[in-house]
N, CA, C and O atoms as a GROMACS GRO file, in nm:
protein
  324
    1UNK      N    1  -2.052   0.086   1.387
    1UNK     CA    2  -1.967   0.180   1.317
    1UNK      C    3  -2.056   0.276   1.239
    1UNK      O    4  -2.147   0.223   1.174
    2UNK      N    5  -2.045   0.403   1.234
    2UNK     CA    6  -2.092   0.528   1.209
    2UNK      C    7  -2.087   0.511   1.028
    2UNK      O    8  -1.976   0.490   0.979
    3UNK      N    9  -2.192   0.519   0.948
    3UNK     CA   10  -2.206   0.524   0.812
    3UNK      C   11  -2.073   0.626   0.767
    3UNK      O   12  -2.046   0.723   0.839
    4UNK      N   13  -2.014   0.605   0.674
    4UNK     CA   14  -1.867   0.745   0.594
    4UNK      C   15  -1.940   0.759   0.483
    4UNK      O   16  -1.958   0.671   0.399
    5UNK      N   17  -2.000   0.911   0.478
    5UNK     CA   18  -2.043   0.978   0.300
    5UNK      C   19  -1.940   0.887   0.256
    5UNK      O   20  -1.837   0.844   0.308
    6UNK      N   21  -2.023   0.862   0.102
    6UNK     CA   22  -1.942   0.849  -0.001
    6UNK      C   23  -1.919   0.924  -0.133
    6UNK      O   24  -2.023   0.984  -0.161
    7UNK      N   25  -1.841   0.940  -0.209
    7UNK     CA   26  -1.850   1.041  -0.244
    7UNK      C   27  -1.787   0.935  -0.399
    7UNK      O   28  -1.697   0.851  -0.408
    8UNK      N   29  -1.923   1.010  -0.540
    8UNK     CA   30  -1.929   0.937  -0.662
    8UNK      C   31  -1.814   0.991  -0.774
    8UNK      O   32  -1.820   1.110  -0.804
    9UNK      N   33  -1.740   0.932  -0.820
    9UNK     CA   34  -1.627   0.973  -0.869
    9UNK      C   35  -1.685   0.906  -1.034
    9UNK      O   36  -1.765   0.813  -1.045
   10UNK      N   37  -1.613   0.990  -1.159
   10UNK     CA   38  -1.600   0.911  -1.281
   10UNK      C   39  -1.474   0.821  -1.333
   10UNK      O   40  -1.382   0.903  -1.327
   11UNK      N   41  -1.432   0.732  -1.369
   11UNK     CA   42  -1.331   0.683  -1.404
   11UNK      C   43  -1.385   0.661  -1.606
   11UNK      O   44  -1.489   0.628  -1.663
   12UNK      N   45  -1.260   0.697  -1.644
   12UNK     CA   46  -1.278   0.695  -1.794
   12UNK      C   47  -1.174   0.514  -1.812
   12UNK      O   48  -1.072   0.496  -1.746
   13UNK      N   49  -1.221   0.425  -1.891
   13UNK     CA   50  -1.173   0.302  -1.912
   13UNK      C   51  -1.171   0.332  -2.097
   13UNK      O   52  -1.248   0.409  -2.155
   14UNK      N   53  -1.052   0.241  -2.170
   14UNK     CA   54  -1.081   0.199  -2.259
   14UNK      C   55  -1.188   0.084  -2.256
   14UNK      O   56  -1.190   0.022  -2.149
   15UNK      N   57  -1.284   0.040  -2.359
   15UNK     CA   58  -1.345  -0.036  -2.377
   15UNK      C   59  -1.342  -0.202  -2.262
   15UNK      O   60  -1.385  -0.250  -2.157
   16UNK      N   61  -1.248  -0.235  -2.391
   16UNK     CA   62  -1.164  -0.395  -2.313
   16UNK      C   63  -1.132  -0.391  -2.200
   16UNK      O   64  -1.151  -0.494  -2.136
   17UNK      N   65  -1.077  -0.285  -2.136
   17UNK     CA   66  -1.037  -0.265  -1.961
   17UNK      C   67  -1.198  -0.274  -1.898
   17UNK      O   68  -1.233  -0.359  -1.816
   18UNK      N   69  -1.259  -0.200  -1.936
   18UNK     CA   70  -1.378  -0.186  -1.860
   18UNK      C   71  -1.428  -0.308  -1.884
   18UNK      O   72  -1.426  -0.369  -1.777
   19UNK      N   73  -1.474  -0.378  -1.976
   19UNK     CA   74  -1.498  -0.503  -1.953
   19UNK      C   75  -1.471  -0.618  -1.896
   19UNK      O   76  -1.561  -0.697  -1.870
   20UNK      N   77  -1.326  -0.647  -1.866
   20UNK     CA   78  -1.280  -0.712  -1.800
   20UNK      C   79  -1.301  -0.686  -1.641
   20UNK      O   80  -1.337  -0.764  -1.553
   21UNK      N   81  -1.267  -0.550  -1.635
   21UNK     CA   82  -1.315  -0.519  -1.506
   21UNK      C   83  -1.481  -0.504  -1.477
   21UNK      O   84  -1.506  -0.490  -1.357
   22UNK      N   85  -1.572  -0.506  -1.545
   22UNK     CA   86  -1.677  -0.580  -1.507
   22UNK      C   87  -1.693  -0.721  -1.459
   22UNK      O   88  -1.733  -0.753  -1.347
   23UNK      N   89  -1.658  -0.799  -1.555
   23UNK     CA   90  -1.597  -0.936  -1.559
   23UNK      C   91  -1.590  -0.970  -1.428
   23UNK      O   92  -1.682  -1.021  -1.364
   24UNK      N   93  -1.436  -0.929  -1.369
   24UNK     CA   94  -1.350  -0.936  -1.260
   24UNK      C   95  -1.490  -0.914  -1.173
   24UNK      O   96  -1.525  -1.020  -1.122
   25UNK      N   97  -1.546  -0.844  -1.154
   25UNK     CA   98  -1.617  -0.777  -1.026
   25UNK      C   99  -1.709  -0.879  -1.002
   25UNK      O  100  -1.711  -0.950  -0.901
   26UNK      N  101  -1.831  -0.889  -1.156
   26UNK     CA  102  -1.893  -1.012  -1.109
   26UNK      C  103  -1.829  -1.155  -1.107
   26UNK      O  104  -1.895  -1.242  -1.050
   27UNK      N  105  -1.726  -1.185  -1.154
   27UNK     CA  106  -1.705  -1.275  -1.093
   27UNK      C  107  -1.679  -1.299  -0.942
   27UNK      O  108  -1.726  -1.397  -0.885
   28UNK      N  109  -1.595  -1.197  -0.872
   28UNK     CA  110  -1.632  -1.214  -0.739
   28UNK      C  111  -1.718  -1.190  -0.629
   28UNK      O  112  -1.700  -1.198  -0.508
   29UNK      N  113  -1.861  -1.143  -0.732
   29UNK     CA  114  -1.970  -1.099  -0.682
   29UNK      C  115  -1.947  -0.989  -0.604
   29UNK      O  116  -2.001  -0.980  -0.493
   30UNK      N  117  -1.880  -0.913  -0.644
   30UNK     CA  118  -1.871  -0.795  -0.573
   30UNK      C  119  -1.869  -0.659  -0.658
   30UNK      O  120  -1.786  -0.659  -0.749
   31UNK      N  121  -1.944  -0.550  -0.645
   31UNK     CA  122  -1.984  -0.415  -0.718
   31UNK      C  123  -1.834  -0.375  -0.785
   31UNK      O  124  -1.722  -0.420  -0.762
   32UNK      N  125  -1.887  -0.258  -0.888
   32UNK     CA  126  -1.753  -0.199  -0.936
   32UNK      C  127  -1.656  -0.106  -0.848
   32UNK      O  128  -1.546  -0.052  -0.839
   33UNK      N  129  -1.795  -0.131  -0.785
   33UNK     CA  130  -1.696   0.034  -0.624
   33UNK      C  131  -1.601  -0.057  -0.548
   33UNK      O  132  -1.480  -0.038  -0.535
   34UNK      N  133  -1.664  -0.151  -0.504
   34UNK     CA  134  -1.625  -0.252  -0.398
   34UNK      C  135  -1.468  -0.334  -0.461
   34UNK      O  136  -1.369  -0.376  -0.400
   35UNK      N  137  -1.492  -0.333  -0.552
   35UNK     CA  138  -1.364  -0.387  -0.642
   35UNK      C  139  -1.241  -0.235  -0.651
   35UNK      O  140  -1.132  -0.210  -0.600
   36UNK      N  141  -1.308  -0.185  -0.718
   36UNK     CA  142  -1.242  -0.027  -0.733
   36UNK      C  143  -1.154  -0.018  -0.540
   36UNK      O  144  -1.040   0.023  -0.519
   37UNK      N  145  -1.220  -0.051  -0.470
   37UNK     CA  146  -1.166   0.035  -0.328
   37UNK      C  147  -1.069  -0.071  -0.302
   37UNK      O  148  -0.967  -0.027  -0.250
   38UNK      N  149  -1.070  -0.236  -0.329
   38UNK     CA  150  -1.002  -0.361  -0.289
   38UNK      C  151  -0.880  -0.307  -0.373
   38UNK      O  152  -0.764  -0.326  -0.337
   39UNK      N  153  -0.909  -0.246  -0.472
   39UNK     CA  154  -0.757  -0.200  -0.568
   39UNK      C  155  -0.705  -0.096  -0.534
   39UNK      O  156  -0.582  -0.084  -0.529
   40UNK      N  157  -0.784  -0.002  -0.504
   40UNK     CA  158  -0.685   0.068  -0.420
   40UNK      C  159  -0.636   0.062  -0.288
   40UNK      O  160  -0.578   0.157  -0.235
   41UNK      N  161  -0.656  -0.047  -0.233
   41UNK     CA  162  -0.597  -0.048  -0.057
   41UNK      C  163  -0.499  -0.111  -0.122
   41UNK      O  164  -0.394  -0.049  -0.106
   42UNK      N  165  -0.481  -0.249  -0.217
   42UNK     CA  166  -0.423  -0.306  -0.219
   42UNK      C  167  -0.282  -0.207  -0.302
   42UNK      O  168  -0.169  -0.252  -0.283
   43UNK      N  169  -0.291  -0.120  -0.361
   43UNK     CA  170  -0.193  -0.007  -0.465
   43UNK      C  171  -0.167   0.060  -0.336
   43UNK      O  172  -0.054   0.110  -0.348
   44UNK      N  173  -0.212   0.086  -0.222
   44UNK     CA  174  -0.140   0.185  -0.140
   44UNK      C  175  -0.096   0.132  -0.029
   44UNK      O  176  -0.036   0.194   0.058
   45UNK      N  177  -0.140  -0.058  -0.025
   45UNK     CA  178  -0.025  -0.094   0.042
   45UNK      C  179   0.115  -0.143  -0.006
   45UNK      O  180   0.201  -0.186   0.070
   46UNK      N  181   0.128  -0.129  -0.146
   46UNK     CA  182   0.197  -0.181  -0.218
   46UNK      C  183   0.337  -0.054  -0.210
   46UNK      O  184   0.459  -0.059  -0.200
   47UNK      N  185   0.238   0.048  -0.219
   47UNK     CA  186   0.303   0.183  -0.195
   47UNK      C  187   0.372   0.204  -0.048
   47UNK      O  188   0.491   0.236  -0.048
   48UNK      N  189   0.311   0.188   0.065
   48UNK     CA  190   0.325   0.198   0.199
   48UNK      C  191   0.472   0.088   0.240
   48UNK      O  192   0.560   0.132   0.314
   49UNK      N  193   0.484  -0.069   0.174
   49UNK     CA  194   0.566  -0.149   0.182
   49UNK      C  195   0.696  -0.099   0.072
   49UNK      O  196   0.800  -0.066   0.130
   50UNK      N  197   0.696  -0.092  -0.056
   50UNK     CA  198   0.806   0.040  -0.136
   50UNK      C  199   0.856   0.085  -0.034
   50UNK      O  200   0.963   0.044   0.009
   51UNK      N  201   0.771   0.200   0.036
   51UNK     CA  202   0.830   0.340   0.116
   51UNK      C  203   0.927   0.264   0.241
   51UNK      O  204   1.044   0.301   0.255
   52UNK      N  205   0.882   0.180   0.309
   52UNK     CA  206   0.912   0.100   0.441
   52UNK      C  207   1.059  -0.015   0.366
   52UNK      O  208   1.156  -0.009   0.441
   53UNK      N  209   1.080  -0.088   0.268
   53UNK     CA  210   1.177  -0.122   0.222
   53UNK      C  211   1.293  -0.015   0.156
   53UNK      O  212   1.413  -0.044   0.151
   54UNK      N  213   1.242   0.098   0.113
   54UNK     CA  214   1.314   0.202   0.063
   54UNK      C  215   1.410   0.235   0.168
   54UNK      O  216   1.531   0.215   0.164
   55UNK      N  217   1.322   0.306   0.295
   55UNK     CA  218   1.395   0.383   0.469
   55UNK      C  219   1.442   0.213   0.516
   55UNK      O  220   1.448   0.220   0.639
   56UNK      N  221   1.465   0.117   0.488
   56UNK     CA  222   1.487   0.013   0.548
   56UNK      C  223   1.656  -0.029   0.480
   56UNK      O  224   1.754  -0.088   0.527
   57UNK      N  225   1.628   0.034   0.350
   57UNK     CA  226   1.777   0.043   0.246
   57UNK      C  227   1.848   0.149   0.307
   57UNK      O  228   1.952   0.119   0.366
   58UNK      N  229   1.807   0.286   0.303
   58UNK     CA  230   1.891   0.381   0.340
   58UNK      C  231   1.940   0.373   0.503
   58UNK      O  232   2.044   0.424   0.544
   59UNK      N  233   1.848   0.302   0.582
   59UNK     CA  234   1.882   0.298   0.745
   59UNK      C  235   2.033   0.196   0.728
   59UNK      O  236   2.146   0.223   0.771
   60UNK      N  237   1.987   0.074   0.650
   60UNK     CA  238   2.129  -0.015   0.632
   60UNK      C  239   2.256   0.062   0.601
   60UNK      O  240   2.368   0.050   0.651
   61UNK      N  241   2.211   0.152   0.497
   61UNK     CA  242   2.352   0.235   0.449
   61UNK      C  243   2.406   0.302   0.534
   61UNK      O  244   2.527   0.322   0.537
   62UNK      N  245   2.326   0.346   0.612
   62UNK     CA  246   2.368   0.496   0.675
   62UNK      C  247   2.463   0.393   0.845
   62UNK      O  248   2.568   0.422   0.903
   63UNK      N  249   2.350   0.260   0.875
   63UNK     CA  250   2.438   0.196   0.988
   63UNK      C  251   2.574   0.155   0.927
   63UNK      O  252   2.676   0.186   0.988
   64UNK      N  253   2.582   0.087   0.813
   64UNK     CA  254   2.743   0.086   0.752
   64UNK      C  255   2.808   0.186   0.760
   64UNK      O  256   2.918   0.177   0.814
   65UNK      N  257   2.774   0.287   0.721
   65UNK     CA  258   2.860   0.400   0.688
   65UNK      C  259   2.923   0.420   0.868
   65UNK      O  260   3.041   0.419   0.904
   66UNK      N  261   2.814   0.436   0.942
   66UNK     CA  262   2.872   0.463   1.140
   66UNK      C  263   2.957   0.353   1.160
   66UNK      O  264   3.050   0.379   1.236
   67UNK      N  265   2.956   0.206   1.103
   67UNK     CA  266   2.987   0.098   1.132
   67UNK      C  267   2.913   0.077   1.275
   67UNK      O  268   2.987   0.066   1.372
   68UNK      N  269   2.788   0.071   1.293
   68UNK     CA  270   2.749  -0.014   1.411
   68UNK      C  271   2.728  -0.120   1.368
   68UNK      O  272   2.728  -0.150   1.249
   69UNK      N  273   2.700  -0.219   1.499
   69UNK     CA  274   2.670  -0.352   1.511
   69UNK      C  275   2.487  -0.318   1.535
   69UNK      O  276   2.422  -0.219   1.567
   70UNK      N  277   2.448  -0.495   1.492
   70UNK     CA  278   2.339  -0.540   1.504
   70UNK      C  279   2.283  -0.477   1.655
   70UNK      O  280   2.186  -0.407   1.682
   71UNK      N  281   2.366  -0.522   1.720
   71UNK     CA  282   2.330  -0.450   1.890
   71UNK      C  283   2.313  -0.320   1.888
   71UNK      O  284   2.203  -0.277   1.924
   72UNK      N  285   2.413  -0.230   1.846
   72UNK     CA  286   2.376  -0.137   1.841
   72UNK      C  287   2.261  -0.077   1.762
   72UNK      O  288   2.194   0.020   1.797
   73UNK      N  289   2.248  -0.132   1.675
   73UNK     CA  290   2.100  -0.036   1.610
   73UNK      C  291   1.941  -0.093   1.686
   73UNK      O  292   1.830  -0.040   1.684
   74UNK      N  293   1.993  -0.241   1.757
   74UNK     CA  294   1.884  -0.268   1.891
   74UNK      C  295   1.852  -0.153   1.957
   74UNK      O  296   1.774  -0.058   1.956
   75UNK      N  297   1.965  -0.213   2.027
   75UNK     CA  298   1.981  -0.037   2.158
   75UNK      C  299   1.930   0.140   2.099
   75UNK      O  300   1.879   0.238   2.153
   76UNK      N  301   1.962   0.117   2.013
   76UNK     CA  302   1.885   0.269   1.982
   76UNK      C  303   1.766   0.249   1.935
   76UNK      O  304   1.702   0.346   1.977
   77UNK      N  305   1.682   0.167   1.859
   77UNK     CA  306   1.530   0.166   1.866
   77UNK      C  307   1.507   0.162   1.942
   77UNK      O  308   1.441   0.263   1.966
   78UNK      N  309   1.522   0.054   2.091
   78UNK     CA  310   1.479   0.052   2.188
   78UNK      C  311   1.439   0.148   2.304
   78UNK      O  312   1.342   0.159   2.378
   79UNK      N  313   1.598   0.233   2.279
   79UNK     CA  314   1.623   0.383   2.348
   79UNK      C  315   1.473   0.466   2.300
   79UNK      O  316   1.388   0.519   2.373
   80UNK      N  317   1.479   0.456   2.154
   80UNK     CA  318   1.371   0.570   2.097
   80UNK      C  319   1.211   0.501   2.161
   80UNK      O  320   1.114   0.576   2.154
   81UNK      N  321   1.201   0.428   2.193
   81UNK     CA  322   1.038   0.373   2.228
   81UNK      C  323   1.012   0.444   2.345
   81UNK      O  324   0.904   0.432   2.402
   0.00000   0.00000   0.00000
């Protein structure tokens, strides 16, 4: 796999946050970046699953509202593949 620039960002912490999050990092022996990036995959899958339960609420509403059946909302994903 091909090296990705990285690119050095500042983050401003209160005191106590930053410490802990030192803490956190060496305790799992892993850098502040390396921790920093594990938190954000994990915040934008957190985000990505939200968005996917959100369209998963409104798809329910919107099949009530047509009144289809379970079959029917089969048959039309299926149709769409």
């Amino acid at each position: 796999m091909p090296s990705r620039k990285r690119i050095a960002m500042t983050i401003s912490l209160p005191p106590d946050i930053a410490q802990e999050y030192e803490t956190i990092a060496r305790t799992k022996g892993e850098t502040k970046s390396q921790l920093f990036r594990e938190m954000f995959n994990l915040y934008r899958q957190e985000k990505l699953e939200d968005e996917f339960y959100r369209l998963q609420k409104y798809g329910g509403k919107k099949a009530r509202e047509m009144k289809l059946t379970e079959n029917d909302i089969e048959r039309l994903i299926f149709e769409g593949r």
